[in-house]
C-alpha atoms as a printed R data frame, in Angstrom:
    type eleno elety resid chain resno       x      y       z
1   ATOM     1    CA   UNK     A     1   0.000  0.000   0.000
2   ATOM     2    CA   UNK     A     2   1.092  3.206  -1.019
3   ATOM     3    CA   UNK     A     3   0.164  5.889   1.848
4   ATOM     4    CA   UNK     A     4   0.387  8.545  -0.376
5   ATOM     5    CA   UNK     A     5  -1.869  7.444  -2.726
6   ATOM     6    CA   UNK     A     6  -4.407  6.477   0.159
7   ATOM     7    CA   UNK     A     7  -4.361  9.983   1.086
8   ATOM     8    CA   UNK     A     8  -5.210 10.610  -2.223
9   ATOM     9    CA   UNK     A     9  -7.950  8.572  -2.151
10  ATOM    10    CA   UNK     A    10  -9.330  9.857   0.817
11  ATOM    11    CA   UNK     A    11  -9.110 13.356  -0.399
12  ATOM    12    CA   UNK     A    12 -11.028 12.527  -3.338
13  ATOM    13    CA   UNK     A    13 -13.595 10.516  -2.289
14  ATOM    14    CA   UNK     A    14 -13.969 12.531   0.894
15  ATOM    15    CA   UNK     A    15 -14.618 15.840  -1.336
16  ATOM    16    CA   UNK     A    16 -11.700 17.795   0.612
17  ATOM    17    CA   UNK     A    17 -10.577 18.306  -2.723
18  ATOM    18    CA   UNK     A    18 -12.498 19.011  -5.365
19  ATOM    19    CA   UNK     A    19 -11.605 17.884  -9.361
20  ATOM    20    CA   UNK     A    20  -8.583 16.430  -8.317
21  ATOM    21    CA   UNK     A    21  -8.887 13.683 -10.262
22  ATOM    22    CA   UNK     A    22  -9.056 15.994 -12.995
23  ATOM    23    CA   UNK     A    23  -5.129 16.777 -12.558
24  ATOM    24    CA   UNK     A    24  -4.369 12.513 -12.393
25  ATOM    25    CA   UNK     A    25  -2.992 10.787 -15.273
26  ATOM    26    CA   UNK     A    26  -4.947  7.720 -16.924
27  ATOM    27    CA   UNK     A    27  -3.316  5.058 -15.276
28  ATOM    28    CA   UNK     A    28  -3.048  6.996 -12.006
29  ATOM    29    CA   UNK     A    29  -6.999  7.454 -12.001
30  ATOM    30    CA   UNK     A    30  -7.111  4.067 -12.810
31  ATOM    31    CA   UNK     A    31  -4.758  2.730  -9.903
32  ATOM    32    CA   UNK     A    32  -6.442  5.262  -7.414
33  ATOM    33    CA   UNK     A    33  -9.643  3.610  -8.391
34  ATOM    34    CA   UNK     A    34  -8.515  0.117  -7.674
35  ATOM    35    CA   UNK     A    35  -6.741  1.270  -4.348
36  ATOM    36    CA   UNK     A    36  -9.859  2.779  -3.049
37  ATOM    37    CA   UNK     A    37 -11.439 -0.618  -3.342
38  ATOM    38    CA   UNK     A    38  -8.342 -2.348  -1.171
39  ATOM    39    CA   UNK     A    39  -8.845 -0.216   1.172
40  ATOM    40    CA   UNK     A    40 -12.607 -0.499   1.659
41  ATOM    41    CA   UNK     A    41 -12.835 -4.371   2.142
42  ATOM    42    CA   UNK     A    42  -9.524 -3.918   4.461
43  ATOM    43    CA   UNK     A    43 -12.044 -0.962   6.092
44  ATOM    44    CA   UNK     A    44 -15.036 -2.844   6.098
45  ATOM    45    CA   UNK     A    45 -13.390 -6.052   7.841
46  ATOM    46    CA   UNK     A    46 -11.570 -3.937  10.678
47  ATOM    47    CA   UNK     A    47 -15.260 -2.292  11.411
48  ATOM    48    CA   UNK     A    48 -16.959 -6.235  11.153
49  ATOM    49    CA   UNK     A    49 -14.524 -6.632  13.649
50  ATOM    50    CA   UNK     A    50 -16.887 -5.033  16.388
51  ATOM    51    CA   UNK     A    51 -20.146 -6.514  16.759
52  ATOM    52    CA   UNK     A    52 -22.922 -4.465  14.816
53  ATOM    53    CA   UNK     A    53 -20.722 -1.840  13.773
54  ATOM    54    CA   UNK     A    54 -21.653  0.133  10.188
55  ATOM    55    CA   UNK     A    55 -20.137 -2.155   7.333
56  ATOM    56    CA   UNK     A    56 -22.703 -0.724   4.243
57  ATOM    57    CA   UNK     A    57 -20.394  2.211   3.350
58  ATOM    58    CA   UNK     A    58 -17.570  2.862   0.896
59  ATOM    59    CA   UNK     A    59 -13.758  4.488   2.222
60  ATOM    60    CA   UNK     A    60 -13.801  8.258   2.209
61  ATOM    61    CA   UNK     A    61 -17.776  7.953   1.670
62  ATOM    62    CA   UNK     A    62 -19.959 11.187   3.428
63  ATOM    63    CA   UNK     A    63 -22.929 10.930   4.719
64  ATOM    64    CA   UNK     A    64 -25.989 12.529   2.656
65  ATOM    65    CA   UNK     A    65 -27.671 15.462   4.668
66  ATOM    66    CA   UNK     A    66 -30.602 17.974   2.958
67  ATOM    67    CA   UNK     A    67 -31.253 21.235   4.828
68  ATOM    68    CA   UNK     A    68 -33.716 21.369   7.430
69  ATOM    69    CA   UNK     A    69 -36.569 23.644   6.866
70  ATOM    70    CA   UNK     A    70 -36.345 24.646  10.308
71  ATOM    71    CA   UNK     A    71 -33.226 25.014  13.255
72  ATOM    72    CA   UNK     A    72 -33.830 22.493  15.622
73  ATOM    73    CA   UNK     A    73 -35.521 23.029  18.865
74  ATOM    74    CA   UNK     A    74 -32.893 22.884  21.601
75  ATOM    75    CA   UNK     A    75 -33.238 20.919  25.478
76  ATOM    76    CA   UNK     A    76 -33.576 24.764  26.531
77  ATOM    77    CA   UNK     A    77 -36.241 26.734  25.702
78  ATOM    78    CA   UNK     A    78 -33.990 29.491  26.937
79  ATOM    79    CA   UNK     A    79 -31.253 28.402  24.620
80  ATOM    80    CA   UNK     A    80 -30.860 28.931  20.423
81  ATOM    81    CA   UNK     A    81 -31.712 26.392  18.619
82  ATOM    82    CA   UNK     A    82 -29.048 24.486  16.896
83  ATOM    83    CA   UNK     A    83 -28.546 25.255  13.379
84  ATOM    84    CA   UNK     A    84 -27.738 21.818  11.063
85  ATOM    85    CA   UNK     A    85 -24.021 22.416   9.244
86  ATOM    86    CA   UNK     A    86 -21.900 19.869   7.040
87  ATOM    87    CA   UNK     A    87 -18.139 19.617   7.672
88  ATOM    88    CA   UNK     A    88 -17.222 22.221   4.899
89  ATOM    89    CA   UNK     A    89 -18.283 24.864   7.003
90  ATOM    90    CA   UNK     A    90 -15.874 24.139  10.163
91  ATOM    91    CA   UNK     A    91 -12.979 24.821   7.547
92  ATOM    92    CA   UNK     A    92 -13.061 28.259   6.512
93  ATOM    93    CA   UNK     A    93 -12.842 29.629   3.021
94  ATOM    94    CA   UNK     A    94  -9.913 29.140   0.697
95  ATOM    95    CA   UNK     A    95  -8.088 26.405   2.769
96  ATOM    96    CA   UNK     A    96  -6.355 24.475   0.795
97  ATOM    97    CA   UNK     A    97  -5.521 20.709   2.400
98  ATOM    98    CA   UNK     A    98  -3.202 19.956  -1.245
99  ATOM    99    CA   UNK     A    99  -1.275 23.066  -0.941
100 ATOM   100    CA   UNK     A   100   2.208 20.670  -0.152
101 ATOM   101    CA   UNK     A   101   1.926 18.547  -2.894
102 ATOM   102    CA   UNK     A   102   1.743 18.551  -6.469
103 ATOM   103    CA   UNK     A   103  -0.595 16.599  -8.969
104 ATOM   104    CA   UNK     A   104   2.545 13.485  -9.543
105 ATOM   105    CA   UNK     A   105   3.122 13.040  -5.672
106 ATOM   106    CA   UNK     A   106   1.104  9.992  -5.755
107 ATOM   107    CA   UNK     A   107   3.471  8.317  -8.339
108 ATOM   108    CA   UNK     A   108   6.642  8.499  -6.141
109 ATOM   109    CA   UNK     A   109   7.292  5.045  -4.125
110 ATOM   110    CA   UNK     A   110   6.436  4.898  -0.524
111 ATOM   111    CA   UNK     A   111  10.776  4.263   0.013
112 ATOM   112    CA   UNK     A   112  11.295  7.692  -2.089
113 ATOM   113    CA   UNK     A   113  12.225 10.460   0.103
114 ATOM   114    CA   UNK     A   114  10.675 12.848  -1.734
115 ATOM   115    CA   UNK     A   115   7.809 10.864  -0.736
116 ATOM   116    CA   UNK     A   116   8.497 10.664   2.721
117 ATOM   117    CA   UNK     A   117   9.234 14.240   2.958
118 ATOM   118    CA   UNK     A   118   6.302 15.159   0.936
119 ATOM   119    CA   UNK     A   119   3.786 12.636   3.378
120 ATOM   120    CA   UNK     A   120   5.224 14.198   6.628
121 ATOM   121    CA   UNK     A   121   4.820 17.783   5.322
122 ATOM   122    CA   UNK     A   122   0.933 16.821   4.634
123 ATOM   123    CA   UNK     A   123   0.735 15.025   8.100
124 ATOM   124    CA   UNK     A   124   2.091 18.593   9.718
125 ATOM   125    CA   UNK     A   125  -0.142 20.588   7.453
126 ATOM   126    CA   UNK     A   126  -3.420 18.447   8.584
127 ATOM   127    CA   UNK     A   127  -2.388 18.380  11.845
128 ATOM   128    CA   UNK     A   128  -2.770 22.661  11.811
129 ATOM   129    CA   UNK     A   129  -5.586 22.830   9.699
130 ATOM   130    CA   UNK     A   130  -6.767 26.179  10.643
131 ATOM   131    CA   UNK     A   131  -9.965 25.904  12.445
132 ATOM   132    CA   UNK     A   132 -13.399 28.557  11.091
133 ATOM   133    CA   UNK     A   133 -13.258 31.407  13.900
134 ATOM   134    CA   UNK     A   134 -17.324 32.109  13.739
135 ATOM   135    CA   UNK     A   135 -17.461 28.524  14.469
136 ATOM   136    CA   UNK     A   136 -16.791 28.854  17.632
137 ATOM   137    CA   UNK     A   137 -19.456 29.087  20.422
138 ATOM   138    CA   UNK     A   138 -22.112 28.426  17.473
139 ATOM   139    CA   UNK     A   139 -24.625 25.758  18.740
140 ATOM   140    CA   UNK     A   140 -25.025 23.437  15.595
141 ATOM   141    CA   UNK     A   141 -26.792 19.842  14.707
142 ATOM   142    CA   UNK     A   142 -24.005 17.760  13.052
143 ATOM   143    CA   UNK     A   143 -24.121 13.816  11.390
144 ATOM   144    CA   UNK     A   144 -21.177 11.678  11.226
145 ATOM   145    CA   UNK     A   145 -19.229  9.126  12.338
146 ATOM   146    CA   UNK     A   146 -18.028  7.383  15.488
147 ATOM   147    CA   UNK     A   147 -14.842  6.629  16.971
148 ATOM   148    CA   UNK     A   148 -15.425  5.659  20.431
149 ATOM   149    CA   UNK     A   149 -13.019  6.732  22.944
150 ATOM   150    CA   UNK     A   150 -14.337  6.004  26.361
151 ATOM   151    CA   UNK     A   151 -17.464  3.605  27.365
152 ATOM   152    CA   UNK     A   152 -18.380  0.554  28.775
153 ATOM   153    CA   UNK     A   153 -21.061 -2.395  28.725
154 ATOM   154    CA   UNK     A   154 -22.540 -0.363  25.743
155 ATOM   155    CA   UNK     A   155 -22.497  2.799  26.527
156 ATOM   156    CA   UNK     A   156 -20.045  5.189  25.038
157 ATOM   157    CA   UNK     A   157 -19.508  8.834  26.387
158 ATOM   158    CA   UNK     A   158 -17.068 10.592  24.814
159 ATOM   159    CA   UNK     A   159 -16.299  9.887  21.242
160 ATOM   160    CA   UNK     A   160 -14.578 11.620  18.092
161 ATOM   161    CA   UNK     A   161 -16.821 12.684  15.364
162 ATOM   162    CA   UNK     A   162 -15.662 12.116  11.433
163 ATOM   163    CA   UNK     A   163 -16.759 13.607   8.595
164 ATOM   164    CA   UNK     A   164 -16.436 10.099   6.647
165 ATOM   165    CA   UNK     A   165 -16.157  6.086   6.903
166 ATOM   166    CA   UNK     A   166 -12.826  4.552   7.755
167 ATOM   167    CA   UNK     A   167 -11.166  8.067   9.170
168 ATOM   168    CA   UNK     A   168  -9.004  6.357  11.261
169 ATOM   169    CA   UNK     A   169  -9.196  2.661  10.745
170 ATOM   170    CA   UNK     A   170  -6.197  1.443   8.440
171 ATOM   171    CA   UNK     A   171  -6.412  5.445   7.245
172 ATOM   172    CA   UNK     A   172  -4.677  8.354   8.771
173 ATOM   173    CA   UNK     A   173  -6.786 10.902  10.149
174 ATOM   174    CA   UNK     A   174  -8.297 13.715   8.764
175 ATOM   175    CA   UNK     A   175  -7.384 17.075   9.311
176 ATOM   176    CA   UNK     A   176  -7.391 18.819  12.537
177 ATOM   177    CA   UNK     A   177 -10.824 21.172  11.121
178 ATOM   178    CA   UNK     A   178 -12.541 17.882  10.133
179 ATOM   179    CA   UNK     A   179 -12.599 16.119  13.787
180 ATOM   180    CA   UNK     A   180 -14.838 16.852  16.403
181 ATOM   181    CA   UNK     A   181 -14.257 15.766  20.133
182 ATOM   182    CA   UNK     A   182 -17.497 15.068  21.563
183 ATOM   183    CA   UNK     A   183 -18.482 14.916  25.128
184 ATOM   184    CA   UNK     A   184 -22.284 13.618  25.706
185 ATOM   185    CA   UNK     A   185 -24.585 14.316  28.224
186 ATOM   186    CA   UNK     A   186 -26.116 11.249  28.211
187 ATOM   187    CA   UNK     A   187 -24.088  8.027  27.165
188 ATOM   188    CA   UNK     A   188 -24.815  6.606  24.054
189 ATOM   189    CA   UNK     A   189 -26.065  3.145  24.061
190 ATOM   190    CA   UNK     A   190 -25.145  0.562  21.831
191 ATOM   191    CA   UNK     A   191 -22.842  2.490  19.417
192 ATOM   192    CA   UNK     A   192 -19.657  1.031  17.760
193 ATOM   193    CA   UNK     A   193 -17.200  2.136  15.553
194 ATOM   194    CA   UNK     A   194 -17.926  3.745  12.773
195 ATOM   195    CA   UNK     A   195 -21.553  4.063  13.860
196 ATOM   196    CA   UNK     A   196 -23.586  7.150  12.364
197 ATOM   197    CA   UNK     A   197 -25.047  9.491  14.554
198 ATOM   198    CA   UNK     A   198 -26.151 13.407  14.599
199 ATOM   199    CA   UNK     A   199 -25.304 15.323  17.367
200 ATOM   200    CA   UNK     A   200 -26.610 18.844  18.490
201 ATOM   201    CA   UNK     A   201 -24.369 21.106  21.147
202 ATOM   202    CA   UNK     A   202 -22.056 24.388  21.465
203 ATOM   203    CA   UNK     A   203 -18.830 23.823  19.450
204 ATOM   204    CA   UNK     A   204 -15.749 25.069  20.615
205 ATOM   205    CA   UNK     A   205 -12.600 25.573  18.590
206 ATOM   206    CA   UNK     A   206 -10.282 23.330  21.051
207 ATOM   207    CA   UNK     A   207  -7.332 21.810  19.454
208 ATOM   208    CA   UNK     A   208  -5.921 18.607  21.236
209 ATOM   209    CA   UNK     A   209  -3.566 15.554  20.567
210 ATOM   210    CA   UNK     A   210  -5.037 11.920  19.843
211 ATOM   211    CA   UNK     A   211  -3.146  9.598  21.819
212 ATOM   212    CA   UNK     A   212  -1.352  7.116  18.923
213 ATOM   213    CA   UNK     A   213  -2.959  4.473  20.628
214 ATOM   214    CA   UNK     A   214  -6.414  5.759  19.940
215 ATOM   215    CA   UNK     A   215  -7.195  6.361  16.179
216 ATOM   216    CA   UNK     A   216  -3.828  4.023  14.858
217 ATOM   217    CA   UNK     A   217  -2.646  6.960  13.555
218 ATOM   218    CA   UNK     A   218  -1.766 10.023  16.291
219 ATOM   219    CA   UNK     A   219  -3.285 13.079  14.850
220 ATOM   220    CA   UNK     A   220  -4.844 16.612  15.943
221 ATOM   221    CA   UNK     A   221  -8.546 17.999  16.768
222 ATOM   222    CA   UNK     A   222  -9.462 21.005  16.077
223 ATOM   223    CA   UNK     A   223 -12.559 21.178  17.865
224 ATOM   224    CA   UNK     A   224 -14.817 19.814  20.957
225 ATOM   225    CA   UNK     A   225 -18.396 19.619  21.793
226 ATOM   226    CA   UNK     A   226 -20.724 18.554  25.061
227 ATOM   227    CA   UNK     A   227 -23.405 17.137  22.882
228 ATOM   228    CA   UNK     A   228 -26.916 17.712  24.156
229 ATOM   229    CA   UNK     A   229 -29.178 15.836  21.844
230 ATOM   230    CA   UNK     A   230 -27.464 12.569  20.052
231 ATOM   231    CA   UNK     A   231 -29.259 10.448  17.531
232 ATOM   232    CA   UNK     A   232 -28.923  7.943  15.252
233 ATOM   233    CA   UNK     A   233 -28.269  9.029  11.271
234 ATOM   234    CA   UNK     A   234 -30.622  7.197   8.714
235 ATOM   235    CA   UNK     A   235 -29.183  6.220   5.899
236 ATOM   236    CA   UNK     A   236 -31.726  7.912   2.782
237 ATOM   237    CA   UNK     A   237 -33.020  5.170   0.445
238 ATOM   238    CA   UNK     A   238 -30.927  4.846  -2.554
């Protein structure tokens, strides 16, 4: 496995990066393409691996959200209601996750050190992905996925939120803008990894360190949450 190209992959299946492929050569598109397949099943057998977890989605895949027609109502009547947001809008405008490397990184051979230099400089680059100021404080309704953190018998209380399937597992994580360290009010019951959930609290632009041990991968948050409401995500019918 080449982990440049499976950044690659993740970027543009993920949407981070938008017409990339565009900028691939034919056989590159075509090699991407089979990679992205590799790394699913190898995905989708690490989740199996945990009873009930979420095995019906594809590597880098988002979930599918439409705009409510209305904010939803919060715990507190005194409080604003939360208002629904997809992960583009915790990066802010003209950030650029591709600005270290060019279109022919993905060609260079894992041994390479251009490669090696090139991976590392993405890796620090993710890891400071510069977090979307009026974000912060804003009370918002979110839907990802899980990575469970702390729990037992069940029940799961603190988690990290994902913008797609397999951040994480056999995948490095996402940038520091596209995780979300939740804290529930209530434990969630019965959720594994890689479950899909919404959540609904105050976001806080709070960057922290993953412990290596945690995600496979060590890698930066950018922001935290106590989540007030949590609920499960339903998949829309195909």
């Amino acid at each position: 496995m080449r982990r440049l190209l499976i950044l690659l992959v993740l970027l543009v299946m993920s949407g981070l990066v938008l017409g990339m492929g565009a900028g691939m050569t034919p056989g590159l598109v075509r090699f991407v393409s089979s990679l992205a397949t590799n790394v699913t099943e190898r995905t989708r057998a690490a989740v199996g691996a945990f009873d009930g977890s979420n095995t019906n989605y594809r590597i880098g895949e988002r979930l599918q959200t439409a705009p409510p027609k209305q904010p939803v109502t919060s715990v507190s009547a005194s409080q604003a209601p939360f208002k629904e947001v997809s992960w583009f809008a915790l990066a802010p405008k003209g950030w650029d996750p591709m600005k270290t490397l060019n279109a022919t990184v993905g060609e260079l051979n894992d041994a390479d050190p251009r490669a090696m230099d090139a991976l590392q400089k993405l890796r620090d680059e993710w890891d400071s992905a510069p977090t979307e100021p009026t974000m912060n404080g804003a009370r918002i309704r979110i839907a990802g996925f899980v990575v469970p953190l702390e729990g037992e018998r069940g029940k799961v209380n603190e988690f990290l939120l994902v913008p797609y399937f397999g951040a994480c597992i056999h995948t490095p994580p996402p940038p520091a803008n596209q995780i979300i360290h939740v804290f529930a009010d209530k434990p969630l019951q019965n959720v594994q990894m890689m479950d899909t959930v919404w959540v609904s609290g105050t976001l806080e632009i709070a960057r922290s360190r993953t412990a290596e041990n945690t995600m496979g991968l060590a890698g930066s948050v950018g922001y935290r949450m106590k989540a007030e409401i949590a609920a499960p995500y339903v998949r829309p019918p195909r």
